[in-house]
FIDOGU-554119 format. One record per residue (C-alpha): x, y, z. Coordinates in nm, 2 decimals. Layout:
<recs>
- X;Y;Z
...
</recs>
This chain:
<recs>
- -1.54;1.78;-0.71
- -1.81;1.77;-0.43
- -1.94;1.42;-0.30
- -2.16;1.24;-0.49
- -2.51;1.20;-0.27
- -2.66;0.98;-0.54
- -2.61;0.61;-0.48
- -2.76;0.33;-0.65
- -2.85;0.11;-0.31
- -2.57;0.24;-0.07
- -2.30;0.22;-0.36
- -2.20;0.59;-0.47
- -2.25;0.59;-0.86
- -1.89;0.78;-0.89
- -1.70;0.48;-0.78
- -1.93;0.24;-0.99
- -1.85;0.47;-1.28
- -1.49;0.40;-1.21
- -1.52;0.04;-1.19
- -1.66;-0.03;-1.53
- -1.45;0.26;-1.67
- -1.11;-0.03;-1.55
- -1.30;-0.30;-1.62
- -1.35;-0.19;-1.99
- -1.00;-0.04;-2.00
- -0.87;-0.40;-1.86
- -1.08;-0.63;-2.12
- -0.94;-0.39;-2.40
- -0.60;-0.41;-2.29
- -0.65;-0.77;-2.28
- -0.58;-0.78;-2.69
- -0.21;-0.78;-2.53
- -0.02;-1.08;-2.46
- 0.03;-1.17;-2.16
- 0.39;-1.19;-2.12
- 0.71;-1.18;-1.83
- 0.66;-0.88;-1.66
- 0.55;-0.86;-1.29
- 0.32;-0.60;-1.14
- 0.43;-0.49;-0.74
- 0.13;-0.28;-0.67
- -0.07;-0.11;-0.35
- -0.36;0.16;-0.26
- -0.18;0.20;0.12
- 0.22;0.28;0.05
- 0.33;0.56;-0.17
- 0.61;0.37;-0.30
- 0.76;-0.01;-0.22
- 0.77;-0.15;0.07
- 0.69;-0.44;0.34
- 0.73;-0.79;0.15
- 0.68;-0.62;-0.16
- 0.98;-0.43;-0.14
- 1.21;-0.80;0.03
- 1.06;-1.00;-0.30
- 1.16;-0.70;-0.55
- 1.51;-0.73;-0.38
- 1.50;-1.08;-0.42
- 1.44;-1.09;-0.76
- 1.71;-0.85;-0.82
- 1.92;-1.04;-0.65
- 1.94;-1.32;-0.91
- 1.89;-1.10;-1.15
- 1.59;-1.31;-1.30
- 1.51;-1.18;-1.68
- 1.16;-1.01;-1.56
- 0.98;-0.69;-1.65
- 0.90;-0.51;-1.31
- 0.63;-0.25;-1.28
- 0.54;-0.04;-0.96
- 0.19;0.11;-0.93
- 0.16;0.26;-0.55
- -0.08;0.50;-0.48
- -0.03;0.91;-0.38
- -0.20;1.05;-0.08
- -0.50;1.23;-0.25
- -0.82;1.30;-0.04
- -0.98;1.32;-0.38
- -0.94;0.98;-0.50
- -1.21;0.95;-0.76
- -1.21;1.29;-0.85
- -0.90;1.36;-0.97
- -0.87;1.30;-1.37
- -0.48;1.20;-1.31
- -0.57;0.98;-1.07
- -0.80;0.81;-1.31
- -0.60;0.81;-1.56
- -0.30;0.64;-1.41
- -0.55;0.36;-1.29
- -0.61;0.30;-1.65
- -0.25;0.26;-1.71
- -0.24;0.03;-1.43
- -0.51;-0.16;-1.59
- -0.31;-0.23;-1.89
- -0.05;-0.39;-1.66
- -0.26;-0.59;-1.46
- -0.35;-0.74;-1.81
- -0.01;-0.80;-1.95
- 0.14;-0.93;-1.61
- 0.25;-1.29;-1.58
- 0.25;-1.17;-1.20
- 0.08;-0.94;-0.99
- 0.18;-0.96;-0.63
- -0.03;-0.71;-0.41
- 0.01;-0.69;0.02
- -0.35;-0.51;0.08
- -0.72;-0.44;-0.05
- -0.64;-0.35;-0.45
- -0.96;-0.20;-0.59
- -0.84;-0.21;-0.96
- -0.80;-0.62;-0.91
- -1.14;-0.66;-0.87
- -1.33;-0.52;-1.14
- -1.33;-0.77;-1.35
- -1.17;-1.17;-1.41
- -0.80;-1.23;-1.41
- -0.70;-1.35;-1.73
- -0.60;-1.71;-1.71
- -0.24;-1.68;-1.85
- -0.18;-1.43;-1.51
- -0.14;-1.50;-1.13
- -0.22;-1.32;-0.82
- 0.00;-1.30;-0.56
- -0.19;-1.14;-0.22
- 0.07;-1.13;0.03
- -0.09;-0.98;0.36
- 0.08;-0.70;0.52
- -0.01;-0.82;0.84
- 0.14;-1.19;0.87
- -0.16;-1.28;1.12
- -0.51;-1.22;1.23
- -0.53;-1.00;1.45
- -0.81;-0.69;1.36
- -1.10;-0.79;1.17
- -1.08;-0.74;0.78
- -1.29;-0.79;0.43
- -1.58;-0.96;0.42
- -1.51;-1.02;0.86
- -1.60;-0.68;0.86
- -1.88;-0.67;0.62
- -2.13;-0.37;0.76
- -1.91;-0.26;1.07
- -1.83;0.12;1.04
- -1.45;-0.01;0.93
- -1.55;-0.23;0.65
- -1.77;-0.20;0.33
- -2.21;-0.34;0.29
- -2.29;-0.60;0.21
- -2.49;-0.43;-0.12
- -2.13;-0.30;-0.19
- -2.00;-0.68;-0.22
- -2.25;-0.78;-0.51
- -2.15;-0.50;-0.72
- -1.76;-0.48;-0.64
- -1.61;-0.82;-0.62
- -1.38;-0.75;-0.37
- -1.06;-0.94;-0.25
- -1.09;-1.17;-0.59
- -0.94;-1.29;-0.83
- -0.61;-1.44;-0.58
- -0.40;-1.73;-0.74
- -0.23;-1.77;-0.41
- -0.25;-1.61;-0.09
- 0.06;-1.62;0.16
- 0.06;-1.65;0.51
- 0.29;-1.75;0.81
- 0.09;-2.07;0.90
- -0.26;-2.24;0.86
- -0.34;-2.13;1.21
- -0.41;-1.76;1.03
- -0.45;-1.84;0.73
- -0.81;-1.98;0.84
- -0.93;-1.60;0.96
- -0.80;-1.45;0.59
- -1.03;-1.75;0.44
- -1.30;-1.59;0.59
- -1.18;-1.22;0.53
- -1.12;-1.30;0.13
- -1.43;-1.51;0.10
- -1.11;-1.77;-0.06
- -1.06;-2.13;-0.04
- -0.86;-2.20;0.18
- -0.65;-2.42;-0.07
- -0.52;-2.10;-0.21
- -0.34;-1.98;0.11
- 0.07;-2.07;0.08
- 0.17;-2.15;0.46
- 0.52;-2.35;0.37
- 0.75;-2.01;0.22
- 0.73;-1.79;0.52
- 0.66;-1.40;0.51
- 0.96;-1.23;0.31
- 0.98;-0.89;0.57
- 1.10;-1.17;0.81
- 1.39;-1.20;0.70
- 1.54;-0.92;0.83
- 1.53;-1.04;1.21
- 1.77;-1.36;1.06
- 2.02;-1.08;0.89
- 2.31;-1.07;1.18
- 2.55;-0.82;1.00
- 2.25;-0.54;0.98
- 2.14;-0.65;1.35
- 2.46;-0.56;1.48
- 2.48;-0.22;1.28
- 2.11;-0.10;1.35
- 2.15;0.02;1.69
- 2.49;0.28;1.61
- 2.24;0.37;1.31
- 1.92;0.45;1.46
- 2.08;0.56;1.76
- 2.25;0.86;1.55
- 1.98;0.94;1.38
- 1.73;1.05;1.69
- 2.03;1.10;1.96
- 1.90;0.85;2.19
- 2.08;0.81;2.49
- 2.33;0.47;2.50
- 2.26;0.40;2.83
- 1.90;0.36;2.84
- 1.67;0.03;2.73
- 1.41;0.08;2.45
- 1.06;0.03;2.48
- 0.93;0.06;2.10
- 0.52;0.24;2.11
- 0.38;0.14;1.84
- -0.03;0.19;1.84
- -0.21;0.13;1.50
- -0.45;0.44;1.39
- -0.80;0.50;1.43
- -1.08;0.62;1.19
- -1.30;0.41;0.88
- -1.05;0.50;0.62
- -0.72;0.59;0.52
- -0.77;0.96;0.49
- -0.93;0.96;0.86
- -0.65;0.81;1.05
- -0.54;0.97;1.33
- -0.37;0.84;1.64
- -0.56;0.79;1.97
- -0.38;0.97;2.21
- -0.44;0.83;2.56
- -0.10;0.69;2.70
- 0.02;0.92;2.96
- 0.39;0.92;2.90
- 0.49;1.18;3.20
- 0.35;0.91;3.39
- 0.58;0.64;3.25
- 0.87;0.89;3.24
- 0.79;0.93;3.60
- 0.80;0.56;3.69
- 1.08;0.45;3.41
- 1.29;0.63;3.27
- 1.60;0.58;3.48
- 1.61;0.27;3.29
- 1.41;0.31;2.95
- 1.33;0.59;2.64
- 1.03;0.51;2.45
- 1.02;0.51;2.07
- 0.70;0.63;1.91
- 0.65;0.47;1.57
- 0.28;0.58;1.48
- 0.09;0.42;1.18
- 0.19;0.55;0.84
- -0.14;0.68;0.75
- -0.12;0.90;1.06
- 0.01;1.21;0.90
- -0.02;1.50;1.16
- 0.28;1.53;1.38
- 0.25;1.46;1.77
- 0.41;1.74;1.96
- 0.65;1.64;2.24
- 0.59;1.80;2.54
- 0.96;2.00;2.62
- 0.98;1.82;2.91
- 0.94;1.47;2.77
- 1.22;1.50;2.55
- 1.50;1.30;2.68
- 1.25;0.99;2.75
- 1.02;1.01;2.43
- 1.16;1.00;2.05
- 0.94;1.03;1.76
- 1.08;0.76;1.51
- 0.71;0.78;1.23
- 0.97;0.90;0.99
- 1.16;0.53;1.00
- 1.06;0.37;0.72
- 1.10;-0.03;0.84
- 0.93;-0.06;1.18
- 1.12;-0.45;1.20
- 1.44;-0.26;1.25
- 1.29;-0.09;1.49
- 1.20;-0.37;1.66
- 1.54;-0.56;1.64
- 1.66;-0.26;1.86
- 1.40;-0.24;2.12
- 1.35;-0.45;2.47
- 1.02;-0.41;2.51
- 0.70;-0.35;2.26
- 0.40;-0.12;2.38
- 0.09;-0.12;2.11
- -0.27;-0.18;2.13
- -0.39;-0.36;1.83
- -0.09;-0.33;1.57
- -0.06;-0.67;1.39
- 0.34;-0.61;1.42
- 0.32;-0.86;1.75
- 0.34;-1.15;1.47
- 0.71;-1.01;1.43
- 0.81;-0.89;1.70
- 0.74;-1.28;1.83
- 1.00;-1.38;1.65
- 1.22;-1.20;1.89
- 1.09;-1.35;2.22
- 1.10;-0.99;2.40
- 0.79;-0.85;2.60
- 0.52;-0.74;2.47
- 0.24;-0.50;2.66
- -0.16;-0.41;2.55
- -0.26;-0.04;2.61
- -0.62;-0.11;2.50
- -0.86;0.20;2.69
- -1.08;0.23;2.39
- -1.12;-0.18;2.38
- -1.51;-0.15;2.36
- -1.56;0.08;2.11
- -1.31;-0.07;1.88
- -1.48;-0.42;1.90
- -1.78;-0.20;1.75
- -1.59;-0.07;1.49
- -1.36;-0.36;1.41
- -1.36;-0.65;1.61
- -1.03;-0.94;1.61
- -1.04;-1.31;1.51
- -0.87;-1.34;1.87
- -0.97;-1.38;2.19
- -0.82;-1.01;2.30
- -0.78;-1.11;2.63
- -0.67;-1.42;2.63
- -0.47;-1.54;2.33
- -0.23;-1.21;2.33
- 0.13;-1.24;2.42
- 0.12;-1.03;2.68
- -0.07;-0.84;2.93
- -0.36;-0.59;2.85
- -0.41;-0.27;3.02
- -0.64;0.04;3.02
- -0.46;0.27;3.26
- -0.08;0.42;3.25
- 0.00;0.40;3.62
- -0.08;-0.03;3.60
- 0.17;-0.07;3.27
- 0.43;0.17;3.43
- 0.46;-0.03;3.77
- 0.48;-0.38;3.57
- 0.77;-0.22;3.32
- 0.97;-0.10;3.66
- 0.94;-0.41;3.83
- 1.02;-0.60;3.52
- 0.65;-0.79;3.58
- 0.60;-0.91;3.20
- 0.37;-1.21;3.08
- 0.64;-1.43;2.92
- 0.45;-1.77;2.90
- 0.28;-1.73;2.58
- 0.50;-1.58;2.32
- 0.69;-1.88;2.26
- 0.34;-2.04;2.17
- 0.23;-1.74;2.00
- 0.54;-1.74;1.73
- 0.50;-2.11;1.65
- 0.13;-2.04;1.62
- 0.20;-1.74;1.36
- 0.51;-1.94;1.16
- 0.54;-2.25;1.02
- 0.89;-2.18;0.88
- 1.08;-1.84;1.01
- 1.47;-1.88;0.90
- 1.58;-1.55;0.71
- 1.53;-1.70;0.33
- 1.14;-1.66;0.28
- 1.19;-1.40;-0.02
- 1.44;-1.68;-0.16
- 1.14;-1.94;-0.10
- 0.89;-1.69;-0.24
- 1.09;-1.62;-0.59
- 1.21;-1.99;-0.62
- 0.85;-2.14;-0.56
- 0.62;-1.92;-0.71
- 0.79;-1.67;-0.96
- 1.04;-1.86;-1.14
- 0.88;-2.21;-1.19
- 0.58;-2.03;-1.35
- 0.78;-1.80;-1.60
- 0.61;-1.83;-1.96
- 0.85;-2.00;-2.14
</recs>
C-alpha cells in the first residue's frame, strides 16, 4: 500500500485509523478479567531480549505461577499496511487488557491508545540505563522525534505504573522524555542486563567462547566499536561510516583487534576490506553486546548509551564524534557532550590512534560516571525486580 499524503494536521490519517482501531479492540477486550499473566512486549527487538529477556529468566527461575506472553515486533517496512500486522496488534490488545503486568524496555505504540485499566501495571524498563541521546517528548519536533500536533492525538509514553532506572541522577532526563512524574521512576532495584558483569563463572568462559566463534587472535587486546545508527526511524538506520580503521590498524594493531558491534537496526552488512582482516571482526551477529564488553579492554563508540555498562567495568572508554554538529540537530543529549563523558572525544582517526598506542586514556571520570548512573550494581537486580514489583503485586 502506497503512503498515505492525507493528514489531519501533520498526523497521517492511516496511523490514527489504527489507533482507535486498538483502542476499541482494547476497551472490548476489557470485558475480560484481568488476571496473572504478564505481557514482555517491544516494537524494536524481534524476539526477547535486554532486561526483558534477565526478568523472563528470573521469573523462571523461581518458577513463579504466572502466565507469560511475548509480543515483539517483525521487521516490516510496511508497518501499517500489512493486514497481519494489524491483526496481531489486535491480539496484542487483548493482552495488554488481561495483563496483571506489562513490562515494556522502549516507545510501545499499542500502550498508548487508550487508559490502562486499573487492575494492571506498567512496567517501562529503559533499554538505555542512562541519558545520554535525547528521547520523547526531549525530542518533540527535531527530525528524530515526533510534533508536537502528534502528541495531542497520540498519548505517547503513558500510561507507566513504574519506570526503572539506575539512579535519580537519570531518571530526572526520562521525567522529562515521558512527560512522568518523577515519583514513578524505581532507582533502588538496579537494571536487570547488569547482572551479567557480576556472573564470574560466564566471565571466565566468554573469552574461549567468543574467541572461537570469530577466530580472533589470543594474543592481541580488544578494543570493542560500538557506534549507535543514524537515520529518523528504525527502517532508515544505517551506520555512519567515517572511522578509518587502516589507520588504526596502522598505528595499533601489534597490540589490539577491534570488534565491530553495529546497532541492531543496522541491517546491511559492512564489507571488510581483505586487508583488514586480521585486525577488524564483525561481531553484529552477537546477540548480548555486555558480553562483549566483559571481553574487551577498551570501548570505541560515539553516542551508544552502552557507556552506562561498560562503566561498571572501569576500562577506557573513547568518543569518535565527526558528525557531532549535525547530530545535535537531529537529536541532541541531556549531557554536556564534552564535558560530562568518560572519556575523551575525537573527530579524526590519526588523534584516537596515537592516544590508544601510547595508552593516553581519560581515566578520571568513569569512576564518577558509574556512581552517577547506579545507585545499586551487585549482580541480583532481576532478583530485586521480580521480588519487588512482580510478586508482591500478584492478584490474589
Amino acid at each position: 500500500m502506497k503512503h498515505l499524503k492525507h493528514c489531519i494536521g501533520n498526523i497521517p490519517i492511516d496511523k490514527i485509523i489504527i489507533k482507535n482501531i486498538l483502542a476499541l479492540s482494547y476497551k472490548i477486550c476489557s470485558i475480560f478479567s484481568v488476571n496473572n499473566k504478564i505481557v514482555f512486549a517491544s516494537n524494536s527487538l524481534s524476539k526477547i531480549d535486554r532486561n526483558l529477556l534477565y526478568i523472563y529468566n528470573e521469573i523462571k527461575r523461581q518458577n513463579i505461577d504466572i502466565d507469560i506472553i511475548l509480543r515483539f515486533s517483525e521487521s516490516n517496512k510496511n508497518f501499517f499496511s500489512n493486514i497481519k500486522k494489524i491483526f496481531n496488534l489486535i491480539i496484542t490488545e487483548y493482552h495488554l487488557a488481561t495483563a496483571r503486568f506489562i513490562i515494556i524496555d522502549d516507545y510501545y505504540f499499542p500502550l498508548y491508545v487508550t487508559k490502562l485499566r486499573n487492575d494492571s501495571i506498567a512496567i517501562q524498563v529503559w533499554h538505555a540505563s542512562g541519558g545520554f541521546k535525547k528521547i520523547g517528548y526531549s525530542v518533540i519536533d527535531k527530525s528524530f522525534g515526533v510534533d508536537e500536533k502528534t502528541t495531542k492525538t497520540i498519548n505517547i509514553h503513558s500510561n507507566y505504573t513504574y519506570c526503572l532506572m539506575g539512579s535519580k541522577y537519570n531518571a530526572k532526563f526520562y521525567s522529562e522524555a515521558f512527560r512522568t512524574s518523577i515519583d514513578k521512576f524505581i532507582t533502588d532495584v538496579g537494571i536487570p542486563r547488569t547482572d551479567v558483569f557480576f556472573n564470574e563463572d560466564l566471565k571466565n568462559s566468554l573469552p574461549l567462547k567468543v574467541g572461537g566463534l570469530y577466530n580472533l587472535p589470543q594474543n592481541k587486546k580488544i578494543i570493542l566499536f560500538a557506534p549507535t545508527f543514524r537515520g529518523n526511524t528504525r527502517y532508515e538506520a544505517h551506520y555512519q561510516d567515517d572511522l578509518d580503521f587502516s589507520i588504526l590498524k596502522e598505528y595499533i594493531s601489534d597490540e589490539f583487534i577491534i570488534l565491530l558491534k553495529l546497532h541492531p537496526w543496522v541491517t546491511k552488512k559492512y564489507e571488510i576490506k581483505e586487508d583488514l582482516k586480521d585486525f577488524l571482526f564483525d561481531v553484529t551477529d552477537y546477540s548480548d553486546i555486555n558480553e562483549l564488553m566483559i571481553i574487551s579492554d577498551v570501548m570505541i563508540t560515539d553516542y551508544s548509551s552502552a557507556i552506562f555498562e561498560y562503566s561498571l567495568l572501569e576500562r577506557p572508554m573513547l568518543f569518535y564524534a565527526s558528525d557531532y554538529f549535525d547530530y545535535i540537530d537531529e537529536r541532541g543529549f541531556y549531557i554536556d557532550f564534552h564535558h560530562d563523558l568518560p572519556g575523551k572525544v575525537y573527530t579524526d582517526t590519526i588523534s584516537m590512534a596515537k592516544d590508544i598506542k601510547n595508552h593516553n586514556f581519560d581515566m578520571d571520570k568513569i569512576k564518577e560516571f558509574k556512581k552517577q548512573t547506579f545507585e545499586v550494581a551487585d549482580g541480583r537486580a532481576s532478583e530485586r525486580f521480580v521480588n519487588k514489583l512482580i510478586k508482591p503485586n500478584m492478584k490474589k
